[in-house]
BALOBA-1460 file (C-alpha; in Angstrom, 3 decimals):
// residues 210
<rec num="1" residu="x" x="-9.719" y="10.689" z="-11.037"/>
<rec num="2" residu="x" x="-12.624" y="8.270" z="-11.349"/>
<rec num="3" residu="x" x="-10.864" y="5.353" z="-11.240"/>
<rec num="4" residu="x" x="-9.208" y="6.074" z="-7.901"/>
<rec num="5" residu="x" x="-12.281" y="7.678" z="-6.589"/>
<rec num="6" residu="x" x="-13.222" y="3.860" z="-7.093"/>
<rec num="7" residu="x" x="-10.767" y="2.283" z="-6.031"/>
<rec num="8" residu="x" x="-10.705" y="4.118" z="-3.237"/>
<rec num="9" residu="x" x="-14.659" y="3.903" z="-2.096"/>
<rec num="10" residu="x" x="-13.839" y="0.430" z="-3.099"/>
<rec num="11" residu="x" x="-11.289" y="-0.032" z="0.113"/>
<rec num="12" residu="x" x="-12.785" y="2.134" z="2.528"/>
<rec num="13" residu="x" x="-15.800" y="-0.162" z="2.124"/>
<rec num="14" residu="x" x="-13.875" y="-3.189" z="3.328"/>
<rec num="15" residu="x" x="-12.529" y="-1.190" z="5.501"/>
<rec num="16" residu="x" x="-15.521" y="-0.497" z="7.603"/>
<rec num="17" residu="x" x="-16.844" y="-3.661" z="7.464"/>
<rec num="18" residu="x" x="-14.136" y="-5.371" z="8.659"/>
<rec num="19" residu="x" x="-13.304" y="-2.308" z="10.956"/>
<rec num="20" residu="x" x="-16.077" y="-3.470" z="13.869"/>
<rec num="21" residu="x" x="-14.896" y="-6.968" z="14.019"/>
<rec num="22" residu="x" x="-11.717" y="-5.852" z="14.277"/>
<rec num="23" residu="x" x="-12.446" y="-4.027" z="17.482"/>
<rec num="24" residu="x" x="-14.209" y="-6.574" z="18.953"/>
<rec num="25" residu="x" x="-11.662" y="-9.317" z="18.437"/>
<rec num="26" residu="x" x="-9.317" y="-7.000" z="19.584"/>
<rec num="27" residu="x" x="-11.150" y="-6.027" z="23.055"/>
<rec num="28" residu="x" x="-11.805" y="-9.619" z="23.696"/>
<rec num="29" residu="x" x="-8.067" y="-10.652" z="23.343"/>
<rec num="30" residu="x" x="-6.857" y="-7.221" z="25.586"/>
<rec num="31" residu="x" x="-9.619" y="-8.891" z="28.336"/>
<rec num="32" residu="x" x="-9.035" y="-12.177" z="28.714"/>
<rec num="33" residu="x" x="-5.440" y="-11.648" z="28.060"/>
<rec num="34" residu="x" x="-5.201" y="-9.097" z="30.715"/>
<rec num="35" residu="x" x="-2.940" y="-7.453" z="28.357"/>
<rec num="36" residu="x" x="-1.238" y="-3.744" z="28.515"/>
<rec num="37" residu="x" x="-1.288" y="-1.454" z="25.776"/>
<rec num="38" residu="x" x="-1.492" y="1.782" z="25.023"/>
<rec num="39" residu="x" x="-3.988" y="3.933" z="22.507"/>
<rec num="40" residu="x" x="-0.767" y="4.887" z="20.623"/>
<rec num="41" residu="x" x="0.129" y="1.255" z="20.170"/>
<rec num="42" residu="x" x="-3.778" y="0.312" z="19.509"/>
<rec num="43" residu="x" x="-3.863" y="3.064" z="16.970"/>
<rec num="44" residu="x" x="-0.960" y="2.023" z="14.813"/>
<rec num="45" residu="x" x="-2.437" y="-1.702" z="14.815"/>
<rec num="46" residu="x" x="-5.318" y="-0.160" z="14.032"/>
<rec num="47" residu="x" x="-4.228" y="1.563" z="11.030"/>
<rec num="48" residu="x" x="-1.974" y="-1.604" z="9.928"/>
<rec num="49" residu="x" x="-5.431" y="-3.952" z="9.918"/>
<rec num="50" residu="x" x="-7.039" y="-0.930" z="7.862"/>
<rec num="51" residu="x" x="-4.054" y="-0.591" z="5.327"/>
<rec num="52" residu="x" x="-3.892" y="-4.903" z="5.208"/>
<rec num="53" residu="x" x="-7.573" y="-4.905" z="4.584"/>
<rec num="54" residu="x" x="-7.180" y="-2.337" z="1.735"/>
<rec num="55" residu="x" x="-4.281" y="-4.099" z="0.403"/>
<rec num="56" residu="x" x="-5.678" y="-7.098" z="0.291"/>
<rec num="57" residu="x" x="-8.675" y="-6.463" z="-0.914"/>
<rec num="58" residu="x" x="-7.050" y="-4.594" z="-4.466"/>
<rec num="59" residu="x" x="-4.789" y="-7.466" z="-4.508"/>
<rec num="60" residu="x" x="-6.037" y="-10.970" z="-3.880"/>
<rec num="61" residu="x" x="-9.791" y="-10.528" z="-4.654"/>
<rec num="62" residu="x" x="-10.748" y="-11.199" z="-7.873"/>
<rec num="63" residu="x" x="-10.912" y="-8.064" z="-10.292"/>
<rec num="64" residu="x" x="-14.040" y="-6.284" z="-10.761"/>
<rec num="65" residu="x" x="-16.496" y="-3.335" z="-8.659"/>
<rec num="66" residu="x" x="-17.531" y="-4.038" z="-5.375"/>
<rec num="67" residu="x" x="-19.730" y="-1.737" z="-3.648"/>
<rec num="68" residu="x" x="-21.512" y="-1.776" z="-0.097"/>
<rec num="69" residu="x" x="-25.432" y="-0.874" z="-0.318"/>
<rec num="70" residu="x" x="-27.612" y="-1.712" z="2.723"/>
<rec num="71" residu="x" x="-25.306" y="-3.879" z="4.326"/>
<rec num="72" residu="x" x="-24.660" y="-6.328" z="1.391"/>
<rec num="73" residu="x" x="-21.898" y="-6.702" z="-0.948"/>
<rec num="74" residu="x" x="-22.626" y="-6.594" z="-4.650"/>
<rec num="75" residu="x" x="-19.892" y="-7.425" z="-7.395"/>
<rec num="76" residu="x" x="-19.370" y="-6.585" z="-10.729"/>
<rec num="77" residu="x" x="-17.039" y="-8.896" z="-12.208"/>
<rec num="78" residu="x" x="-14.738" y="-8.140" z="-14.739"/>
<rec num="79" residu="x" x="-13.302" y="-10.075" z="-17.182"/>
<rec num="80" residu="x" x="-9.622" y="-9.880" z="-17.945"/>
<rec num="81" residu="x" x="-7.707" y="-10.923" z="-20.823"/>
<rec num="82" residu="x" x="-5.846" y="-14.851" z="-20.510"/>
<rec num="83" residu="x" x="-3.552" y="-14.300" z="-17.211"/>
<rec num="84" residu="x" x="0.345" y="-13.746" z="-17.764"/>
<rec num="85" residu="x" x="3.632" y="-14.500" z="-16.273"/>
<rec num="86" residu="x" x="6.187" y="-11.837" z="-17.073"/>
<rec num="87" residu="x" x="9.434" y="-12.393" z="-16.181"/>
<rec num="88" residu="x" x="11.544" y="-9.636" z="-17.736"/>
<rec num="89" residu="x" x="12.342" y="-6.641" z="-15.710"/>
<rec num="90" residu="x" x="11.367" y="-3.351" z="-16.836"/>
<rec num="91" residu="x" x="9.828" y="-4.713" z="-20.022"/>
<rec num="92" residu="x" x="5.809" y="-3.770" z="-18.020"/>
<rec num="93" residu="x" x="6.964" y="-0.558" z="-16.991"/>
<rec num="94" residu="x" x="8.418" y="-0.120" z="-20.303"/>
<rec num="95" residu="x" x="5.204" y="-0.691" z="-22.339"/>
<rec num="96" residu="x" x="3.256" y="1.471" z="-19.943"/>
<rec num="97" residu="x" x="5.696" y="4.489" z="-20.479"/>
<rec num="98" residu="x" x="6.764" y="3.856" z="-23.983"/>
<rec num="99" residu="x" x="3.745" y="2.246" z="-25.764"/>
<rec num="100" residu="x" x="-0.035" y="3.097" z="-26.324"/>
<rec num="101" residu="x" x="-2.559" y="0.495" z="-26.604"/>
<rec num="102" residu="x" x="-5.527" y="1.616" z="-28.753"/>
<rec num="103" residu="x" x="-7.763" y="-0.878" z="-27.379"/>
<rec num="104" residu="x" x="-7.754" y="1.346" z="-23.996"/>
<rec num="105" residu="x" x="-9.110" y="4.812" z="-25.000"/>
<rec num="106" residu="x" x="-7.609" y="6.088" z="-21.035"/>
<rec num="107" residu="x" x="-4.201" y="4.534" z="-21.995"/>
<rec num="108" residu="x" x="-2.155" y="7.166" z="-20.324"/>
<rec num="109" residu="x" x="-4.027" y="7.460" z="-17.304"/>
<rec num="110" residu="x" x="-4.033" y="3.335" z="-17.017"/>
<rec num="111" residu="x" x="-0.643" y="3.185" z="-17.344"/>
<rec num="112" residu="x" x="0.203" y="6.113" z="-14.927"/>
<rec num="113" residu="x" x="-2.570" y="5.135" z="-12.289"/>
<rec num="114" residu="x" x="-0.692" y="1.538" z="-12.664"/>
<rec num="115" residu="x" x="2.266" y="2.734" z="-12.061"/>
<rec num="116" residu="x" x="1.551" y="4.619" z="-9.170"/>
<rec num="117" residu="x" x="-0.418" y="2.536" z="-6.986"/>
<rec num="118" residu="x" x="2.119" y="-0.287" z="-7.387"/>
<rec num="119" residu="x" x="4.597" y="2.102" z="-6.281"/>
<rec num="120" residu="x" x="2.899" y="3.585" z="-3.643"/>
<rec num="121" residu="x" x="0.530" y="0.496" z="-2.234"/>
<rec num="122" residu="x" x="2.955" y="-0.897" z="-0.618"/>
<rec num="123" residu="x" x="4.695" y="2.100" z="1.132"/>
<rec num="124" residu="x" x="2.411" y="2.159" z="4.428"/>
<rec num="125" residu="x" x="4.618" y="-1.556" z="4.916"/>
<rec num="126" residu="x" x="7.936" y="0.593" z="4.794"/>
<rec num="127" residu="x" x="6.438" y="3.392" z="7.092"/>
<rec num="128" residu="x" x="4.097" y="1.373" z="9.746"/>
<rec num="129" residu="x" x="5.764" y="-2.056" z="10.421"/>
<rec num="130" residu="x" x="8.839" y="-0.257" z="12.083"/>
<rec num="131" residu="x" x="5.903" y="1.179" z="14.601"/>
<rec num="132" residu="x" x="4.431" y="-1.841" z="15.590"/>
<rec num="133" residu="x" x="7.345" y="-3.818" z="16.105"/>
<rec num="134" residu="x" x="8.467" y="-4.459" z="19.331"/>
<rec num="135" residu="x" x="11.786" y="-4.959" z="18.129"/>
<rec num="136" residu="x" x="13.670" y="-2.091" z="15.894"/>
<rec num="137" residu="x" x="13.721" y="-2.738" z="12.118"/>
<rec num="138" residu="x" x="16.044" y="-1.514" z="9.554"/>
<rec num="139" residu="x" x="15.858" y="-1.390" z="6.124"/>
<rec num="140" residu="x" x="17.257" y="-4.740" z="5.085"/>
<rec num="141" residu="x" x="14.350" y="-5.816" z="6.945"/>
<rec num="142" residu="x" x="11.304" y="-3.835" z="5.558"/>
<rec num="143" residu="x" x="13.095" y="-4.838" z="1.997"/>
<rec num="144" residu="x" x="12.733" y="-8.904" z="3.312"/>
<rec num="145" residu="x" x="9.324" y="-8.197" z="4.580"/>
<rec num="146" residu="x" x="8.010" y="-6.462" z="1.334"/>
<rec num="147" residu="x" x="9.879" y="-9.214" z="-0.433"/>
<rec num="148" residu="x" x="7.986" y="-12.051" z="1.332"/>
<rec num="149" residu="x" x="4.563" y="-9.816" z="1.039"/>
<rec num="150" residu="x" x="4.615" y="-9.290" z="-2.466"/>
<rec num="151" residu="x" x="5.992" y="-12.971" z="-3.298"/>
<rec num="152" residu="x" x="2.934" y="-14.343" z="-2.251"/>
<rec num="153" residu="x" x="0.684" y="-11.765" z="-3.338"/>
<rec num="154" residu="x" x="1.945" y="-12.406" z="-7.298"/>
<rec num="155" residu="x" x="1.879" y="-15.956" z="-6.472"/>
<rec num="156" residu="x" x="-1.999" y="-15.613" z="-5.356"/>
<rec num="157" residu="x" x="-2.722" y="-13.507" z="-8.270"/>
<rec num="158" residu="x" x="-1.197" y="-16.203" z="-10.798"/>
<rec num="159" residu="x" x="-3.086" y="-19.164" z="-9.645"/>
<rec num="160" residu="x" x="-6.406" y="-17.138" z="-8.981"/>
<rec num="161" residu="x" x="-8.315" y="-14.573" z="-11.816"/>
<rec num="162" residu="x" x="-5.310" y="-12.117" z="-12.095"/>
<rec num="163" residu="x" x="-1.816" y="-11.852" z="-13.444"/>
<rec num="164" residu="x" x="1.923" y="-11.916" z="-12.207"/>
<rec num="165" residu="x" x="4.523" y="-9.967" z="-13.009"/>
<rec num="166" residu="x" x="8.171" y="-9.294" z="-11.782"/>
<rec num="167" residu="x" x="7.816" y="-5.531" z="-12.301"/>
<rec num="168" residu="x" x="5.155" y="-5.347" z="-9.860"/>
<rec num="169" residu="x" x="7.661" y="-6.864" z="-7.541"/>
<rec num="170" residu="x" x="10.019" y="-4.361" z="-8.434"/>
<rec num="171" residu="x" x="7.447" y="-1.365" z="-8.026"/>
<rec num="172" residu="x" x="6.053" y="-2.901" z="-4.781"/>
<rec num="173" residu="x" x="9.318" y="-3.119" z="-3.311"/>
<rec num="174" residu="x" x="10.594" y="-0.304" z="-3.961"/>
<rec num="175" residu="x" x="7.341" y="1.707" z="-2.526"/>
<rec num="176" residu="x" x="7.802" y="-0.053" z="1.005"/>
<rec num="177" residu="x" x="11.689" y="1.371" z="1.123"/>
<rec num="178" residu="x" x="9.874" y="4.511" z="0.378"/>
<rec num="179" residu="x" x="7.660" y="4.119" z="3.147"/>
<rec num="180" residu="x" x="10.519" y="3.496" z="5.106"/>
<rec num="181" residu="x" x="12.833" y="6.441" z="4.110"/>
<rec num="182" residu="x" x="9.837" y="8.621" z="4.434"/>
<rec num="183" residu="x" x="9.545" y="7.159" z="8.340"/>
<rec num="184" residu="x" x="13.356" y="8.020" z="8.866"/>
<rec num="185" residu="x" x="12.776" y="11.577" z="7.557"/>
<rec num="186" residu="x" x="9.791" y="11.803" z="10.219"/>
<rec num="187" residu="x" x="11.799" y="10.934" z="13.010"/>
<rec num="188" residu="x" x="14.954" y="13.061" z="12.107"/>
<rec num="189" residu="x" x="12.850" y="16.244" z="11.784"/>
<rec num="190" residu="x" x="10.897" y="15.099" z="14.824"/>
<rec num="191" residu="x" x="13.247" y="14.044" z="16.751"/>
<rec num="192" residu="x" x="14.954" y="17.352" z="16.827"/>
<rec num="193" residu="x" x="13.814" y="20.649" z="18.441"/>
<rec num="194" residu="x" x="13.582" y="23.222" z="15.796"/>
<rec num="195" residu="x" x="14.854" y="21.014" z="13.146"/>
<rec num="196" residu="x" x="12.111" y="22.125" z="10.482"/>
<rec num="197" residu="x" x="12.843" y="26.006" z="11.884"/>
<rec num="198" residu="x" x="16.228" y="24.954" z="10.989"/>
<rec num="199" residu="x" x="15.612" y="23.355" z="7.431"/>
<rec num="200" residu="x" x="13.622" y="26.038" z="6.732"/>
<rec num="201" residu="x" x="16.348" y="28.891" z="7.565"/>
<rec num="202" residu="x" x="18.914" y="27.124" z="5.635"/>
<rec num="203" residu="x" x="16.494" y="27.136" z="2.293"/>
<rec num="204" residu="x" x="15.743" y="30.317" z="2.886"/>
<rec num="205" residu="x" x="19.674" y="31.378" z="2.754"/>
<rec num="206" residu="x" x="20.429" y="28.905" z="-0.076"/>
<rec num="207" residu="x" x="17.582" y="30.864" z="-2.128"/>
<rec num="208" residu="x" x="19.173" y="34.400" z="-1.135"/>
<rec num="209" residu="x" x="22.096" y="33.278" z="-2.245"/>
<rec num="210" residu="x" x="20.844" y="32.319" z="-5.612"/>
């Protein structure tokens, strides 16, 4: 729990301090634009430039802690191992279920905390891009667009301070179709009056019958 509750205070700091520009930038372009919009629409892009900005900011910076403290950014670098290039599918997610490093006395919770926020990272792409764009978005589409994202992310990672690796890809990937089959489950169960009195009813009768 202490390393998310890091991670964590780690994003929502760059999140608030890039959260003001944001809405500056953003007011400036509606006015001299003379652009429409709608709170709905400027939430959701508001919410997309918070997830990007946590995203990126677990992603492309170098590794180490970085904490806000009276306005100023302090880092505590960490030093990784010599970078690597893994190529073999499955063989990461392999080690971290299957193997125990006794160099890392947390092993378990590395591997699973890993796992997890490579799977679930990148699901906000599968669940928010379809409700910004204009145009309507399938998932062959939020599987290019997570494609494209995380492409450049491992490529960033390689040729800066951190390490790329196809199962990342694979986890990333399949967290933003996720995202996206969570976003079609929303809408069917909004979408229709009394659909979760409905879903409910027929659980209820399924367990009866059991």
């Amino acid at each position: 729990m202490a390393m998310i509750q890091m991670y964590v205070e780690q994003m929502l700091g760059f999140i608030l301090a890039i959260t003001p520009v944001y809405v500056l930038l953003r007011l400036a372009y509606l006015k001299v634009g003379k652009k429409q919009t709608t709170w709905k629409r400027e939430l959701l892009l508001g919410l997309c430039v918070a997830y990007g900005v946590g995203l990126l900011s677990q992603t492309i910076l170098p590794p180490g802690q970085y904490y806000f403290e009276r306005g100023s950014l302090y880092i505590n670098p960490i030093i990784l191992p010599e970078r690597q290039f893994n190529l073999i599918p499955f063989a990461t997610i392999r080690d971290y279920l299957f193997t125990h490093n006794d160099a890392v006395s947390n092993w378990t919770d590395v591997s699973i905390l890993n796992l997890l926020a490579n799977l679930f990272l990148f699901a906000p792409i599968g669940f928010l891009a379809p409700l910004v764009s204009r145009k309507p978005l399938h998932l062959k589409h939020v599987l290019i667009l997570s494609l494209v994202v995380c492409v450049v992310i491992e490529f960033i990672q390689y040729f800066g301070s951190r390490s790329a690796d196809i199962d990342d890809l694979i986890l990333n990937v399949t967290g933003a179709c996720l995202g996206y089959g969570l976003l079609v489950l929303w809408r069917k169960v909004t979408q229709k009056p009394g659909a979760l009195n409905q879903y409910a009813k027929s659980l209820d009768s399924v367990l009866r019958n059991d």
